[in-house]
N, C-alpha and C positions, 0 to 999 in steps of 0.2 A: 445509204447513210453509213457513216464511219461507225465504229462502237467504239467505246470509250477504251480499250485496251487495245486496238490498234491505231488510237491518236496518243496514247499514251508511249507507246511504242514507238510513235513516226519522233514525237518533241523529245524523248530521250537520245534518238539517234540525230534528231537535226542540232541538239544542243553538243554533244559528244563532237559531229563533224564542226561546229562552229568551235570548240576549244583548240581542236587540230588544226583549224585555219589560220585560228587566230595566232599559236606557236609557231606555223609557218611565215606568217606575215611576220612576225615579232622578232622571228632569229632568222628570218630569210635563210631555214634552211642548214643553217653554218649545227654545228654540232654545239653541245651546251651542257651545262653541270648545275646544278641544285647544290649551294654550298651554306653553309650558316653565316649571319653578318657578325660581325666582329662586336659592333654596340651591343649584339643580345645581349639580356642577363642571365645568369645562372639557372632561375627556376625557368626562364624563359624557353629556354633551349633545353633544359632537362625534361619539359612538357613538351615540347614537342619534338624530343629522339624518343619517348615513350610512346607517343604517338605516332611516328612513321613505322617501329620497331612492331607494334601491337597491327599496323592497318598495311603490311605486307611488303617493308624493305625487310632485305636479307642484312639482319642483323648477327650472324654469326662469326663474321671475319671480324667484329669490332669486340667482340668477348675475351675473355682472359685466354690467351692462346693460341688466338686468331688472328691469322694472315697481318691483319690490319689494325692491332690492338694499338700499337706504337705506333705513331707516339701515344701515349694515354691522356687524349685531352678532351673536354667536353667539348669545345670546337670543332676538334678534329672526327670525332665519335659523330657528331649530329654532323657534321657534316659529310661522313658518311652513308649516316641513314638516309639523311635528305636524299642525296645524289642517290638511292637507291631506288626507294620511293619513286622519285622523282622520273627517273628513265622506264619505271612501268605505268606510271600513271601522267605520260606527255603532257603537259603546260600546268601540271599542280607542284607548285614551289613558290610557297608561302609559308606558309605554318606560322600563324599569325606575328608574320612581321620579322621572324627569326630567319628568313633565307634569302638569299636572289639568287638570279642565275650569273651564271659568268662563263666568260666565252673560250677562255684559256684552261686547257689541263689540269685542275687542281693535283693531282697524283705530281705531277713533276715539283711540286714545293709542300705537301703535305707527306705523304704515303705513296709507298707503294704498294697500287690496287687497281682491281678491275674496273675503273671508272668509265671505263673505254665503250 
């Protein structure tokens, strides 16, 4: 019989391969970006660049002097994070309602940055 920290174990890792499956299924694969949506609102997106910024995107090239400050826009800022976030933590791009993915370069009409 299982113990309850090796089933806890097995559905952590079955749910983890089900979010990878499901990003494979979703972008078939193609390459993809974590961007902010243009309707967010203000506090919107300003909660949640605090929150990608606080839960392990590399927020530093978006700082006052950083690679990627310019343009200075909270769009352009959260969408940063997103995209950061987002490429360590595979098919989490959401942040309640403020991002989608998109299948095009953003860096080629945003920034120029590591998006790559």
């Amino acid at each position: 019989m299982a113990t309850s920290k090796l089933i806890s174990v097995m559905l952590m890792l079955t749910f983890a391969t089900t979010i990878i499956l499901i990003n494979v299924v979703i972008v078939g694969g193609k390459k993809t970006w974590c961007v902010s949506r243009s309707e967010a609102g203000t506090q919107q997106l300003l909660d949640a660049l605090n929150y990608a910024c606080g839960a392990g995107a590399d927020c530093g090239p978006i700082q006052p002097g950083g690679s990627c400050y310019y343009p200075n826009t909270l769009q352009n800022h959260a969408s940063y994070a997103f995209n950061s976030y987002y490429q360590k933590a595979r098919g989490s791009c959401d942040f309640v309602g403020s991002a989608h993915i998109v299948f095009n370069d953003p860096s080629m009409n945003i920034i120029h940055s590591p998006f790559n």
